[in-house]
C-alpha positions in Angstrom: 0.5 -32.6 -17.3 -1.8 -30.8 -15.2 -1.6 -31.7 -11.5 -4.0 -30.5 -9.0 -1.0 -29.8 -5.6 0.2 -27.6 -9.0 -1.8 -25.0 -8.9 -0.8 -21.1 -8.4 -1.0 -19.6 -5.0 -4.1 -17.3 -4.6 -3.7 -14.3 -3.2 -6.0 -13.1 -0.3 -6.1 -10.0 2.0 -6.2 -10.5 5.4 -6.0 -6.9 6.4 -7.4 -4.1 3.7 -5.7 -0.5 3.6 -7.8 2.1 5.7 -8.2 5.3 4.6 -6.1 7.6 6.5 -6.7 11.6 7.3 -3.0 13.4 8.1 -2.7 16.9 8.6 -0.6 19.1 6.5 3.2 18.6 7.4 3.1 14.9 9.3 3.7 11.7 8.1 0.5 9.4 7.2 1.0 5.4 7.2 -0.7 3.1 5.4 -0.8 -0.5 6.3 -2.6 -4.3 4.9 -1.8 -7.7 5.3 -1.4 -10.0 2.4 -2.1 -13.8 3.0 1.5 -15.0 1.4 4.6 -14.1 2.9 7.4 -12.6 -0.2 5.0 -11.4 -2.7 6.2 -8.3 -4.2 3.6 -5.1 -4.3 3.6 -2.0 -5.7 2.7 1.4 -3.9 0.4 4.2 -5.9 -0.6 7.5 -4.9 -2.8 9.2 -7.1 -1.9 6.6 -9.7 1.4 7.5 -9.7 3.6 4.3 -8.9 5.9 5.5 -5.6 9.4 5.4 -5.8 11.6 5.1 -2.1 13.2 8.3 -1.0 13.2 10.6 2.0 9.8 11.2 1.7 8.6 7.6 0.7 9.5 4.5 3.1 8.0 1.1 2.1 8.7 -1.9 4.0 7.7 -5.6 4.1 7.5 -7.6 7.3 6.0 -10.8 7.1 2.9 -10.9 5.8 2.2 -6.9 6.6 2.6 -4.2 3.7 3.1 -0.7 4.9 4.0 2.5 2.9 4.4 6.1 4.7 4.7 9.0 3.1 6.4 12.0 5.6 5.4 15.8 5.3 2.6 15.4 3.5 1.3 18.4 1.4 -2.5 19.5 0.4 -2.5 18.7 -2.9 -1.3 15.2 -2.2 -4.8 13.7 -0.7 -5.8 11.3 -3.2 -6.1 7.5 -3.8 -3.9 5.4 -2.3 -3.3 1.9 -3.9 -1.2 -1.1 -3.8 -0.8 -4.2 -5.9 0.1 -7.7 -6.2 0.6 -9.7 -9.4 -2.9 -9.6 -10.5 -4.6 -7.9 -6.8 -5.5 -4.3 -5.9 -6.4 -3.1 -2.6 -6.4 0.9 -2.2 -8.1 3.7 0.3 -8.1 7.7 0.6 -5.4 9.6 1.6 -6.9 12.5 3.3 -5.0 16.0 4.1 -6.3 19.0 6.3 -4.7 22.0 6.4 -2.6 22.9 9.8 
């Protein structure tokens, strides 16, 4: 049976991603704040779902999401997105040639 102190956790954003403008060889971070603590996300770039390696560093801290990506190259300026469960927050990764 139903019980109304049942119900599933919403989740919120306290903190949206910013859109962020790197220049060609330096590292650009992306950061938001999710209202839950231990919800598992998922990073995009250019709707390609990120994988961590030496160029990719994703960490969790709390609340606070952040994903940066080191030596960042032209053709990578896109969309940057993450989500969570069923929530999408995402903002422009911006490059400018050194």
């Amino acid at each position: 049976m139903f019980s109304p102190t049942s119900k599933a956790r919403v989740i919120g954003l306290l903190r949206p991603l910013k859109d962020v403008t790197v220049v060609a060889g330096h590292s650009a971070t992306f950061e938001c704040e999710l209202s839950y603590e231990g919800i598992p996300v998922e990073w995009f770039l250019k709707d390609t779902k990120l994988e961590a390696s030496d160029r990719v560093v994703t960490r969790a801290e709390g609340r606070v999401h952040t994903f940066t990506l080191r030596d960042v190259q032209l053709d990578e300026a896109g969309k940057v997105k993450i989500t969570a469960k069923d929530f999408t927050t995402s903002a422009k990764l911006i490059v400018k040639g050194e």
